[in-house]
C-alpha positions in Angstrom: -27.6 -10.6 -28.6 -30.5 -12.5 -29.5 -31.6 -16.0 -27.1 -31.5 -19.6 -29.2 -35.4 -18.9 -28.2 -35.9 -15.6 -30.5 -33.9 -16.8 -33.4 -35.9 -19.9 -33.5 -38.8 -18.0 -32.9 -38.3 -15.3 -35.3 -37.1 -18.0 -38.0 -40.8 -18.6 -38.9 -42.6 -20.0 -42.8 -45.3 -18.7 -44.5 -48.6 -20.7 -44.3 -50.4 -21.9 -47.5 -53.7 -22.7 -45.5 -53.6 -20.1 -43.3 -52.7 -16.2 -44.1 -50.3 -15.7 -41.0 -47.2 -16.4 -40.4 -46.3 -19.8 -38.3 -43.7 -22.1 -36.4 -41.1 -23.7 -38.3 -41.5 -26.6 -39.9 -39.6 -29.8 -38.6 -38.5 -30.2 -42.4 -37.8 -26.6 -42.5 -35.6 -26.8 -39.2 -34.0 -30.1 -40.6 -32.8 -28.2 -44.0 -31.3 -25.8 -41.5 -29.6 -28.2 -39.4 -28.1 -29.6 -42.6 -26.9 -26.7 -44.0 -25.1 -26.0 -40.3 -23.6 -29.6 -40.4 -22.5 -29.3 -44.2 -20.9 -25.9 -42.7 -19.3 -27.6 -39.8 -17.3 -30.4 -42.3 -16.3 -28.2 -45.3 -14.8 -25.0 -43.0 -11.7 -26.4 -42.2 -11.0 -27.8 -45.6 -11.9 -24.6 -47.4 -11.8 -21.4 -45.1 -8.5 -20.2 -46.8 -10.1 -20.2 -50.2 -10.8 -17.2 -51.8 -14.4 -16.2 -52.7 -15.2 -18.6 -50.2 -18.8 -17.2 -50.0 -19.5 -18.4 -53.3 -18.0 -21.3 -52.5 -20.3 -22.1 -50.1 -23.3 -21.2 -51.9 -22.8 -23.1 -54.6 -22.1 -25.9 -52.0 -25.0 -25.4 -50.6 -27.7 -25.1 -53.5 -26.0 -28.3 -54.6 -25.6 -30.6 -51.1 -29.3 -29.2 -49.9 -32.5 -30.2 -51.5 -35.3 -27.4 -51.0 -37.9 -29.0 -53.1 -39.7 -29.5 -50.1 -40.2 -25.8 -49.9 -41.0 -25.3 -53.5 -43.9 -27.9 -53.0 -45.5 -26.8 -49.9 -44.3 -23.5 -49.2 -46.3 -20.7 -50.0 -45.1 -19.6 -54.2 -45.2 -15.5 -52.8 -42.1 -16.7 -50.5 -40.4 -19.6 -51.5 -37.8 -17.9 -52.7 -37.1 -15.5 -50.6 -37.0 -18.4 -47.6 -34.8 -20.4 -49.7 -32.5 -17.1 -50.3 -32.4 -16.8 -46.4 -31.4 -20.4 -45.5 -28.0 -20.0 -48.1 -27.2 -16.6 -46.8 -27.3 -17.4 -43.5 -25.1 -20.1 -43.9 -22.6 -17.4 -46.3 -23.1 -14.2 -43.5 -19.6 -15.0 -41.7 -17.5 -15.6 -44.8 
């Protein structure tokens, strides 16, 4: 099982002024936290639902505003880092 230390670690953003990969963005680990908190306060209200993963995702895309990452992320990944964020927070379900 992976430390708190490698997940945040290995949870890492594309650069658009440099061509490596680097640390997460406060923004970045803020949209996380959010999607965790939304998490937290809609589980106990809707974890008997059925297709609760799309449930969530459509929760998510709705409650979270990624703009941030389609500004100043890097337009290869965008995408796919905005894809990660909403399946992590569907994984479980």
């Amino acid at each position: 099982m992976p430390s708190p230390l490698d997940i945040y670690t290995g949870f890492k953003e594309h650069s658009s002024t440099v061509q490596s990969v680097t640390y997460p963005s406060e923004k970045l680990v803020e949209t996380v936290g959010t999607v965790v908190t939304l998490l937290e306060n809609m589980m106990p209200k809707v974890a008997h639902l059925e297709s609760i993963e799309l449930y969530i995702r459509d929760t998510i895309m709705k409650a979270v505003d990624f703009d941030w990452n389609r500004s100043a992320g890097c337009s290869l990944h965008y995408q796919g880092l905005e894809d990660g964020i909403v399946r992590g927070g569907t994984i479980p379900w």
